[in-house]
GUVEX-449914 format. One record per atom (N, C-alpha, C): x, y, z. Coordinates in steps of 0.001 Angstrom, whole numbers, plus 500000, padded with zeros to 6 digits. Layout:
<rs>
XYZ/...
</rs>
This chain:
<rs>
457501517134515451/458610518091515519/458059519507515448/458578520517516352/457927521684516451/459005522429515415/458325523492514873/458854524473514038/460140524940514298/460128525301515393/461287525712515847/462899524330515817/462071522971516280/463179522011516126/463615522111514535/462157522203513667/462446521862512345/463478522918511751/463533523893511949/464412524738511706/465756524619511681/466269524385513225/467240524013513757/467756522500513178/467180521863512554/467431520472512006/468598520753510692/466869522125510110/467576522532508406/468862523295508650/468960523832509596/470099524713509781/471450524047509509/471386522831510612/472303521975510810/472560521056509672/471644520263508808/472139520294507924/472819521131506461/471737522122506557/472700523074505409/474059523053505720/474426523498507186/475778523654507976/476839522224507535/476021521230507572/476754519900506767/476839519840505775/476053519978504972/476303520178503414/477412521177502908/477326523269503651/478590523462502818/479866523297503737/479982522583504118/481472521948504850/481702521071503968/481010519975503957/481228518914503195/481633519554501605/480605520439501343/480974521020499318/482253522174499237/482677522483501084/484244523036500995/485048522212500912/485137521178500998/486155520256501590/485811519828500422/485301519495499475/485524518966498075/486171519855497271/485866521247497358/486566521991496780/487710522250497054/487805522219497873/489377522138498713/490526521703498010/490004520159498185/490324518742497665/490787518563496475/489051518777495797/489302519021493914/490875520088493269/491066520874493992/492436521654493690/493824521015493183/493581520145493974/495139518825493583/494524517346493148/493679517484492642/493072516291491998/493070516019490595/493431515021490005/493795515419488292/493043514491487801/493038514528486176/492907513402485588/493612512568484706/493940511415484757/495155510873483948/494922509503482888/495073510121482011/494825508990480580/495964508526480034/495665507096480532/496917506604480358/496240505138480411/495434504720479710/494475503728479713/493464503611478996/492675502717477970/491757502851476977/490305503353477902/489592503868477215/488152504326477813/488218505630478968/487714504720480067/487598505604480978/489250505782481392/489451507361482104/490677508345482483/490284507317484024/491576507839484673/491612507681486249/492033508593487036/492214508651488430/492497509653489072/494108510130489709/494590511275490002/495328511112490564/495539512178491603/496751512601492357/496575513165493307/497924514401492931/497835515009492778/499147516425492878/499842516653494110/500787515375494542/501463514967495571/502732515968495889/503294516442495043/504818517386495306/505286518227494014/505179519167494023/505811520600492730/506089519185491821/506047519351490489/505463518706489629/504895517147489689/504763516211490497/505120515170490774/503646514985491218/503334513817490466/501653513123490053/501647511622491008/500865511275491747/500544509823492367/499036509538491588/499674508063490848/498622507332491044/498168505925491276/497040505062490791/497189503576491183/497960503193490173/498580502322490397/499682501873489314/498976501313488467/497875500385488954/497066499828487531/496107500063486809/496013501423487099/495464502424486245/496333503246484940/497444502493484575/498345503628484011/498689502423482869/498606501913481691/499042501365480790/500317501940479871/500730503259480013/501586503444479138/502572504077479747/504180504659479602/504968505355480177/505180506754479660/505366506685479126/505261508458478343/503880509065477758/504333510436477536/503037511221476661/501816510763477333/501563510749478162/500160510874479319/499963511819479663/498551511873479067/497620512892479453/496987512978480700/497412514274481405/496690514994482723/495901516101482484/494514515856482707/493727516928483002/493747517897484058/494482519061484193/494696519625485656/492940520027486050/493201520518487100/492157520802487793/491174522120487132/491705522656486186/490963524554485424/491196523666483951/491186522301483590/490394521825482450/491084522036481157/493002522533481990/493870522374481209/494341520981481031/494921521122479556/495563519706479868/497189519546479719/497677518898480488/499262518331480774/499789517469480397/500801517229480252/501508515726479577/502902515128480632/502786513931481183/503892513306481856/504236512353481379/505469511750482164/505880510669482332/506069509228482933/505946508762483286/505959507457484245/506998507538485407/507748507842486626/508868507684486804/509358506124487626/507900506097487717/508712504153488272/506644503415488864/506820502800488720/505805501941489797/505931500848490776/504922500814492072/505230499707492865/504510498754493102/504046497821492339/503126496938491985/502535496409493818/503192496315494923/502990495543495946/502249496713496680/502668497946496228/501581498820497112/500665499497495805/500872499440495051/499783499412493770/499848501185493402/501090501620493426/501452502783493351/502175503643492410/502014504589491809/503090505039490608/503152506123490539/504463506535489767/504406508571490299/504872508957489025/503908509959488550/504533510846487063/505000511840487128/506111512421486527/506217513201486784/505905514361485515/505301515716485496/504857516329484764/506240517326483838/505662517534482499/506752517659481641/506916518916481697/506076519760482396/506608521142482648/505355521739483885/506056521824485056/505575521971486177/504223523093486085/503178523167486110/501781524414486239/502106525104487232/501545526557487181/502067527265488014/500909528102489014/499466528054488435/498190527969488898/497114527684488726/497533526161487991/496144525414487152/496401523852488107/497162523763489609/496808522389490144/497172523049491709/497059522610492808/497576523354493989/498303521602494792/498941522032495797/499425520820496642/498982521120497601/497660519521498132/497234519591499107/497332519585500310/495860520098500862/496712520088502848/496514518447503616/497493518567503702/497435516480504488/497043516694505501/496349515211506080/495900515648507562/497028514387507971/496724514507509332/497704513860510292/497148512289510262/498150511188511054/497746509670511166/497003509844511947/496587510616512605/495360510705514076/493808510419513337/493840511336512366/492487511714511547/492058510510510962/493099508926511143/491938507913510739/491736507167511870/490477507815511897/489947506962513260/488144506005512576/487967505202513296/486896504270512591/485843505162512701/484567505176511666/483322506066512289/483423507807511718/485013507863511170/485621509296510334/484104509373509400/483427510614509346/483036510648508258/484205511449506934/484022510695505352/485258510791504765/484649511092503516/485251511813502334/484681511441500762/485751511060499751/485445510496498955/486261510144498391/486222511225496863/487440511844496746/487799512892495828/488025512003494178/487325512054493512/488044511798492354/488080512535490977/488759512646489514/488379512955488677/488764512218487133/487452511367487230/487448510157486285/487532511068484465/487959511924484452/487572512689483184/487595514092482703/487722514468481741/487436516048481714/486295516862482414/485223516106482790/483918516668482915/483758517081483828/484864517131485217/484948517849486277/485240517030487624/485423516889488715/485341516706489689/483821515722490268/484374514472490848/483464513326491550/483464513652492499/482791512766493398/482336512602495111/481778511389495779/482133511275496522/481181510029497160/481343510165498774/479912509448499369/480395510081500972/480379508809501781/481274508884502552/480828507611503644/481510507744505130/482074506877505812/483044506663507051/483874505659506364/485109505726507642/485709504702507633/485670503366508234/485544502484507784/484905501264508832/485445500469509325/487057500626509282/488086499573509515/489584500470509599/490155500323511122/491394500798511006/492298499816511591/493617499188511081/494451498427512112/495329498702511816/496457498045511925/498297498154511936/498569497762510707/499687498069510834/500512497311509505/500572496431508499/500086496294507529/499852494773507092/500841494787505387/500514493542505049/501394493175503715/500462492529502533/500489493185501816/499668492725500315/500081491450500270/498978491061499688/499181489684498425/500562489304497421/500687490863497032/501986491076495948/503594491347496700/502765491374498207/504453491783499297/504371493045499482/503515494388499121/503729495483499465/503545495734500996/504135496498501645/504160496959503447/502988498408503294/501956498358503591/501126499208503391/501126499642505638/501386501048505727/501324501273507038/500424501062508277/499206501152507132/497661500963507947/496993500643507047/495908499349507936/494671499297507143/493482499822507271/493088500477506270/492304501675506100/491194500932505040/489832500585505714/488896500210504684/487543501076504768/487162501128504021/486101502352503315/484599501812503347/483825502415503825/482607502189503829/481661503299502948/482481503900501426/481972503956500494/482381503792499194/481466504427498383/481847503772496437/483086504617496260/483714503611495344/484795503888494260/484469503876492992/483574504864492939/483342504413491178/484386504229489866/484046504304489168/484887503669487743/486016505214487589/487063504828487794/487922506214486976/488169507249489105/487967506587489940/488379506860491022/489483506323491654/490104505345491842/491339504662491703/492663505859491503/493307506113492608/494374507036492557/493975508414493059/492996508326493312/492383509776493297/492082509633495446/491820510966496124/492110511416497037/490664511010498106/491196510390499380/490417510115500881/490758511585501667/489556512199501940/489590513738502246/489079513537503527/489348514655504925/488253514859505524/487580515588505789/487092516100506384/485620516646506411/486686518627506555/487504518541507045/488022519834506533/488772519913505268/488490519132504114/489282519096503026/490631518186502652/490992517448504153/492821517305504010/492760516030503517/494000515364502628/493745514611502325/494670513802503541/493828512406503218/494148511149504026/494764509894504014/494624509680502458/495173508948501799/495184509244499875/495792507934499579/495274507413497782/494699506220497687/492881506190497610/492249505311497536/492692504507496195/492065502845496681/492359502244495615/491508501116495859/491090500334494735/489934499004494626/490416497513494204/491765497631493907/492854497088493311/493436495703494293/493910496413495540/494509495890496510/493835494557497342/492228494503497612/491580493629498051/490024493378497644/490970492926495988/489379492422495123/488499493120495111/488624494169495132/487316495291495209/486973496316495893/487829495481497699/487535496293498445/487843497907498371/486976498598499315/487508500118498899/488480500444499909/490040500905499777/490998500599500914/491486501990500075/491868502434501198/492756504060501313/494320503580501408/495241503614501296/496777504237500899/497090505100502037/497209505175503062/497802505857503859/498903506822503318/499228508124503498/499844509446503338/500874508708503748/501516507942504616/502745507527505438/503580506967504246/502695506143503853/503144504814503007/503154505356501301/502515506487501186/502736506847499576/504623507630500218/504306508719500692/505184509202500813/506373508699500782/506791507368501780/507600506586501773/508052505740499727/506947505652499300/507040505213497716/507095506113497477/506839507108497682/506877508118496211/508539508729496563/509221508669497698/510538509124497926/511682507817497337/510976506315497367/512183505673496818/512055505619495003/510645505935494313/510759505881493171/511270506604492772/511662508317493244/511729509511492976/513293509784492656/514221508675493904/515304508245494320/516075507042493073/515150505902493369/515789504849493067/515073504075491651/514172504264491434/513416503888490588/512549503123491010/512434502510492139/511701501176492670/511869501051493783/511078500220494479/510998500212495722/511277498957496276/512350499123497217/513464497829497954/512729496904498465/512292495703498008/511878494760498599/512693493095498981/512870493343500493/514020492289501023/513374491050500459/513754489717500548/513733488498500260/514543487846500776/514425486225501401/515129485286501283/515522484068500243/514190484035499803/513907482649498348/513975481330498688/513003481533499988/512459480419500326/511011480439500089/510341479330499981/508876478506499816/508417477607501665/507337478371502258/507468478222503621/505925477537503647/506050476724504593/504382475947505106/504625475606506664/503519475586507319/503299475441509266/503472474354509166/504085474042510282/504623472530510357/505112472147512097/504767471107512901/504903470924513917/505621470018514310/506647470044515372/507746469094515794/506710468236516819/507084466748516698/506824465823517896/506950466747519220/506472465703520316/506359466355521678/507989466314521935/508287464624521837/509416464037522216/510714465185522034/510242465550520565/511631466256520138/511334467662520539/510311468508520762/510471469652521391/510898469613522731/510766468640523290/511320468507525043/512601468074524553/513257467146524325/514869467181523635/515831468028523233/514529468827522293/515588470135522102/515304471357522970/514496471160523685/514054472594524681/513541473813524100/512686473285523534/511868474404522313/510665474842523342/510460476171523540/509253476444524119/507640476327523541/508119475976521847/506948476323521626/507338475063520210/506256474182520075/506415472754518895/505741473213517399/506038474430517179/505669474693516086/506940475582515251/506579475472513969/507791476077512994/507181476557512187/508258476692510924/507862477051508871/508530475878508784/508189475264507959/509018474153506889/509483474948505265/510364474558504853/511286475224503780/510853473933502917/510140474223502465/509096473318501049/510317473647499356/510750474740499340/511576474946498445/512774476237498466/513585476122497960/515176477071498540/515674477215497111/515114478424496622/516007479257495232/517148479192494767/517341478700493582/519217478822493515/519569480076493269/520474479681494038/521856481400494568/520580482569495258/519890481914495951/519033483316496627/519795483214497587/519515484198498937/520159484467499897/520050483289500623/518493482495500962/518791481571501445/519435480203501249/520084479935500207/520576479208499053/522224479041499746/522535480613499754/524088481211500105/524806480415501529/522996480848502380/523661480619503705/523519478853504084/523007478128502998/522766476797503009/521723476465503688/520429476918503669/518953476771504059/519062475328502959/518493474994503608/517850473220502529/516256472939502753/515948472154501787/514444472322501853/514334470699502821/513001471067503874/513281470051505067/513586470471506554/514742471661505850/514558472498507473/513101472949507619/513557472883509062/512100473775510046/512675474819510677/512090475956510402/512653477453511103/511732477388512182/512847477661512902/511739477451514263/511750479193515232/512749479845514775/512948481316515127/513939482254513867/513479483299513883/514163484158513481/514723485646514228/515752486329513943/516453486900515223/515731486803516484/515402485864517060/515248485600518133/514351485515518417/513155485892517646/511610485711517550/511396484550517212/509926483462518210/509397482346517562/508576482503516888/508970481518515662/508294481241513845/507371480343514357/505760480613514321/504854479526513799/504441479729512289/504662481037511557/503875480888510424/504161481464509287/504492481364508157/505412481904507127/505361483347507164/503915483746508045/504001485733508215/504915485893508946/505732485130510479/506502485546510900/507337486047510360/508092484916509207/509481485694508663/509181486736507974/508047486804507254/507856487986506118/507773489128506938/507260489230508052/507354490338508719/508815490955509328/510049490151508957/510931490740509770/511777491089508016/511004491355507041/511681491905505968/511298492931505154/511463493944506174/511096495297505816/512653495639504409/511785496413503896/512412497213502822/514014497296503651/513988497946504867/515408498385505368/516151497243505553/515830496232505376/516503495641506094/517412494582504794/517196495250503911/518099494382502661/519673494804503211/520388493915503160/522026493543503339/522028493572504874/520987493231505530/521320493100506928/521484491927507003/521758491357508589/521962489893509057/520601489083509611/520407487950508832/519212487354510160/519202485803510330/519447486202511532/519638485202512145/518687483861512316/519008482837511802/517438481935512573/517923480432512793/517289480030513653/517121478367514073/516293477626513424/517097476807513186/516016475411512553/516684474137513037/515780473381512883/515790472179513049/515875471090511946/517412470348511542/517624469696510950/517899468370511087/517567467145510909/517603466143511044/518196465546512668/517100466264513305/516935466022514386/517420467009515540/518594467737515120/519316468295515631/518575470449515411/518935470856516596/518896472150516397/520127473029515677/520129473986514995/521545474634514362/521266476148514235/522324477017513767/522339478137513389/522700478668512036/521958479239511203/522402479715509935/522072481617510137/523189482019509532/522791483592509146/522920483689507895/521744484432507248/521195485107506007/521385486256505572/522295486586504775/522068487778504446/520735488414503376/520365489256503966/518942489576503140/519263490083501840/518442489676500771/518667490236499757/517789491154499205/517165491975497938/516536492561497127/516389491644496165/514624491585495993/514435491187495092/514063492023493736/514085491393492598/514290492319491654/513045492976491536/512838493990490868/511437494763490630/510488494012489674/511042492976488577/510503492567487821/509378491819488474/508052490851488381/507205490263488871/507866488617488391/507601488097489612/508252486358489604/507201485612489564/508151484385488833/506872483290488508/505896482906490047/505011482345490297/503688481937491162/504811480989491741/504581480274492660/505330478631493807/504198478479494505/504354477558495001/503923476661495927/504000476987497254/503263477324498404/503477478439499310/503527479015499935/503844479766500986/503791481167501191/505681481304501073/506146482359500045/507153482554499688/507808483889500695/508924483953500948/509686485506501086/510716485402500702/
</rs>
């Protein structure tokens, strides 16, 4: 390498380095710390004029929680609700700061693209402001937690979350934030919170206390009709859900679902697999109508469901895949 390249190398990186140590600073502005948990503090994000996001299972207590603002003051909130399925919770602060936290600049859904270089903002503690650097290594559509949460995008991280980072801010390279990382959601993995999808929680906790999650209260498994009887009944396609178990007085209970049926469509969509139905039970769609076919003792029929809400509380485990 000639002198002249070598130069031009150092240049370019210095040029990376203070971008990258603006954009932390940036960042660090609406980044807090929140004790609300033995040992190590966790992170959170200064989402709206007084109003705190963080991972929900980072937060053990509801009141008198301690926030470290960002100038090493300290604050005290409240709990105002959590959403266990998107692993989310919002405090709200007991007397709003007026230039000891700032509200950050968001970037757009464009800005997660795979290959993003990204850092992850956190502040595990009084002792100041974390970092970590990586890309993003995974972007797709829509998907649904383990616990039922509707998370907008999947957003997976190709760096550390250290201890006391959890709740705390996915930045990019101009400072904006991107999401609320979390380690919670897939055993470890490091997965970002999409801006879409807090926002959306942090407006029904803010609202309602909790966040609307439809249900039927059925227990669903893949299950396939004979040839004979899919040509009989003129089914395009010999696959279903089987209804393994049917909740008393749930919605599907109401409309007389029995365990034995085979759903073979729902509003008009074909069911091969208990994600079908779960996917057509978005939050909005509690007290709507849905429609579906099954197949009962031989015969094809029609039942409509009215969707229900399930309660916020956490329900016993079944046998499974439940909605």
């Amino acid at each position: 390498m000639t002198p002249t390249n070598r130069t031009q190398s150092a240049s370019t990186l210095r040029a990376l380095s203070d971008d990258l140590t603006a954009a932390v600073e940036s960042a660090s502005r609406s980044v807090v710390a929140i004790h609300a948990r033995p040992r190590i503090a966790a992170s959170g994000i200064y989402w709206r004029d007084g109003v705190v996001v963080a991972a929900s299972h980072t937060i053990r207590k509801e009141q008198e929680i301690g926030v470290t603002l960002p100038n090493g003051t300290r604050a005290t909130a409240n709990l105002v609700g959590r959403d266990g399925g998107t692993d989310l919770a919002v405090l709200r602060l007991d007397r709003p700061p007026t230039d000891a936290v700032a509200l950050p600049a968001f970037a757009s859904a464009d800005a997660l693209r795979v290959g993003a270089l990204v850092l992850a903002v956190g502040r595990p503690g009084d002792d100041g402001v974390s970092t970590s650097l990586g890309v993003i290594s995974a972007v797709s559509d829509r998907w649904r937690t383990w616990s039922g949460g509707e998370i907008d995008r999947f957003v997976r991280l190709d760096l550390a979350i250290y201890d006391g980072f959890s709740g705390g801010a996915l930045v990019d390279a101009d400072g904006r934030v991107l999401g609320v990382n979390c380690s919670a959601l897939a055993r470890g993995t490091p997965l970002t919170i999409p801006n879409a999808t807090v926002d959306r929680v942090v407006d029904a906790l803010l609202t309602r206390g909790h966040v609307a999650r439809a249900y039927l209260g059925v227990a669903m498994q893949p299950a396939r009709l004979t040839n004979a009887l899919t040509e009989r009944l003129r089914l395009d396609d010999p696959r279903g859900v089987l209804v393994v178990m049917v909740e008393s007085d749930s919605p599907a209970d109401r409309a007389g679902l029995l365990v034995g049926d085979l759903i073979v469509a729902a509003s008009g969509k074909t069911v091969a697999e208990p994600q079908d139905v779960a996917e057509l039970l978005g939050g909005e769609q509690v007290g709507a109508a849905l429609e579906l076919s099954v197949v009962r003792g031989g015969e094809r029929r029609s039942l409509t469901v009215t969707v229900g809400e399930r309660a916020p509380a956490g329900e016993p485990k079944r046998r499974g895949r439940s909605s």
